[in-house]
C-alpha positions as a printed NumPy array, in Angstrom:
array([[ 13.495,  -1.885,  14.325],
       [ 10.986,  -0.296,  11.912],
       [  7.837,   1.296,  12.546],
       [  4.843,   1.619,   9.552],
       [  1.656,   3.322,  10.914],
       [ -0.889,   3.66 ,   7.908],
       [ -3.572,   6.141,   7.969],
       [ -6.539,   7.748,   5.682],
       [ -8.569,   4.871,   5.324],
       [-12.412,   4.941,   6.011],
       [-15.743,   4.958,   4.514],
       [-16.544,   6.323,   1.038],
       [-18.914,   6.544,  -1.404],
       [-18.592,   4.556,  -4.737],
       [-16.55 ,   6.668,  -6.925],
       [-14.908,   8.533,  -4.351],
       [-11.142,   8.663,  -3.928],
       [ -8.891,   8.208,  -0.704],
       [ -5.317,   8.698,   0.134],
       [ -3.563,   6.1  ,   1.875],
       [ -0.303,   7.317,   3.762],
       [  2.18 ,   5.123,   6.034],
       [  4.711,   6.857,   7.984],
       [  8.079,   5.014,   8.071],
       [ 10.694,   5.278,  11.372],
       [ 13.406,   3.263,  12.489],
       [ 15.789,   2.352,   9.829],
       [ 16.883,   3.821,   6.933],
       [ 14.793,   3.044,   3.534],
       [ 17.427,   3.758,   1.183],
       [ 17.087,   0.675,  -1.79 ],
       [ 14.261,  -0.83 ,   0.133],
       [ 11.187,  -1.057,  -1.506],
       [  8.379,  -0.135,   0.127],
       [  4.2  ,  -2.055,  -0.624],
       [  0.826,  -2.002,   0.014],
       [ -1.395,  -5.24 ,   0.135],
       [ -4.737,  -5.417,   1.18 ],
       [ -6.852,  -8.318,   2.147],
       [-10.873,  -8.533,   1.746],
       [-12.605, -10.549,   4.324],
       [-12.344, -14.298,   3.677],
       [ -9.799, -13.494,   1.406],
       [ -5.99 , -13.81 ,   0.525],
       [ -3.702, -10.843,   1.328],
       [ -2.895,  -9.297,  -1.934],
       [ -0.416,  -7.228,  -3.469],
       [ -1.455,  -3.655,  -5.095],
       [  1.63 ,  -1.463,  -5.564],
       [  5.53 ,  -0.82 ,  -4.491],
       [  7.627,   1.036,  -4.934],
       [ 11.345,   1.503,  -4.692],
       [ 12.636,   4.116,  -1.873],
       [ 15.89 ,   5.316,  -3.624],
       [ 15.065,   5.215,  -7.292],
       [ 11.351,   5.883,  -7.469],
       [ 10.419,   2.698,  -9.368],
       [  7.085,   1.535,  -9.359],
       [  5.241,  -2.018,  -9.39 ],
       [  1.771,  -2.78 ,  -9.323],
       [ -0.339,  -5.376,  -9.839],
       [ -1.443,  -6.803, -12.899],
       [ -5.392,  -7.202, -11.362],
       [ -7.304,  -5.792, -14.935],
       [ -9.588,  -4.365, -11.431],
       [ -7.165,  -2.236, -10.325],
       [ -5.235,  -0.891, -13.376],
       [ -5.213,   2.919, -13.492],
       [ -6.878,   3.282, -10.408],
       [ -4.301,   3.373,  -8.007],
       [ -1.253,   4.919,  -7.835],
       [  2.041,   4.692,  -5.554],
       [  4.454,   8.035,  -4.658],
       [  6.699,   8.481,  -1.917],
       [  7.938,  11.63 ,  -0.391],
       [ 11.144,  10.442,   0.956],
       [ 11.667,  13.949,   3.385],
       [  8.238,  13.032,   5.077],
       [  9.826,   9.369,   5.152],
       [  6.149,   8.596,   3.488],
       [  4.591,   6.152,   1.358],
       [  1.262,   6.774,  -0.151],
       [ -1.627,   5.044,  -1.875],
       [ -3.81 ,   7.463,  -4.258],
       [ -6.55 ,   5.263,  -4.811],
       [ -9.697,   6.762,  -7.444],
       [-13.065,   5.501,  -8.386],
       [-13.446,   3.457,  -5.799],
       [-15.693,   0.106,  -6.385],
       [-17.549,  -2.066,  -3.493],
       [-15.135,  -4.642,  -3.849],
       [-11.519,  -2.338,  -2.852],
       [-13.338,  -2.443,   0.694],
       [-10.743,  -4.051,   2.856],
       [ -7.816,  -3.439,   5.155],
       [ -4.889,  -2.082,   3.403],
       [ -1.41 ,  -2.739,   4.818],
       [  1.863,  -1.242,   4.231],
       [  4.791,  -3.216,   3.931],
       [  8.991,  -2.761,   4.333],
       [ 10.7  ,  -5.109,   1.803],
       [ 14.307,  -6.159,   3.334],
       [ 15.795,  -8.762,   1.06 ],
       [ 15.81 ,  -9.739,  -2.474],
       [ 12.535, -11.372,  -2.851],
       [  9.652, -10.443,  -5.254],
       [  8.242,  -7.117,  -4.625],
       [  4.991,  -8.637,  -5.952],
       [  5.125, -11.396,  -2.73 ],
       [  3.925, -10.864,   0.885],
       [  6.706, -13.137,   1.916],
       [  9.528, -10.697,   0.648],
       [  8.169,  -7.771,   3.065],
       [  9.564,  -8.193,   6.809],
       [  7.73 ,  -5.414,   8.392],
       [  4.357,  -4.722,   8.015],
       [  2.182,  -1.455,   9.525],
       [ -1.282,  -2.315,  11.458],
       [ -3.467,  -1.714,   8.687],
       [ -6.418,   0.784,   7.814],
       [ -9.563,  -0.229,   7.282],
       [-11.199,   1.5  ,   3.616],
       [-14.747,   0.485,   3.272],
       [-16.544,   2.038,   0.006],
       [-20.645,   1.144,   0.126],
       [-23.513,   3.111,  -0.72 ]])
């Protein structure tokens, strides 16, 4: 069984920056890779970053909205994944998910993750 509890979400100001953290237990991560996704209301869930547990490798999205913005580490002694997320715009406000990829599948595809954390809310208005 594995556990993913996100945290640091909340509400910010336009242009503000938040750290996103999700606290793994349960299983070893070793070669898993490890997303976010986050889905605006009325929308699709999408993917914004992973990241490989062993080897560090990162993935993110091609969205030209997010590019540069956000950034993926892990800290694999805190058994931590973490979403560094600057300049925040109106339209990142949604609830951002952390996922545990299992198989082979795309790291860019919802479907490939098996366990997912509740989700934290980030809301960025003025």
């Amino acid at each position: 069984q594995v556990q993913l509890v996100e945290s640091g979400g909340g509400l910010v100001l336009p242009g503000a920056s938040l750290r996103l953290s999700c606290a793994a237990s349960g299983r070893t991560f070793s070669g898993r890779t490890m997303g976010w996704f986050r889905q605006a209301p009325e929308k699709v869930r999408e993917f914004v970053a992973a990241i490989n547990w062993s080897a560090g490798g990162t993935y993110y999205t091609d969205t030209d909205a997010l590019k540069g913005r956000f950034t993926i580490s892990r800290d694999a002694a805190k058994n931590t994944v973490y979403l560094q997320m600057n300049s925040l715009k109106p339209e990142d406000t949604a609830v951002y998910y952390c996922a545990a990829r299992t198989g082979t599948g795309s790291p860019y595809l919802s479907d490939s993750y098996s366990y997912w954390g509740q989700g934290t809310q980030v809301t960025v208005s003025s």
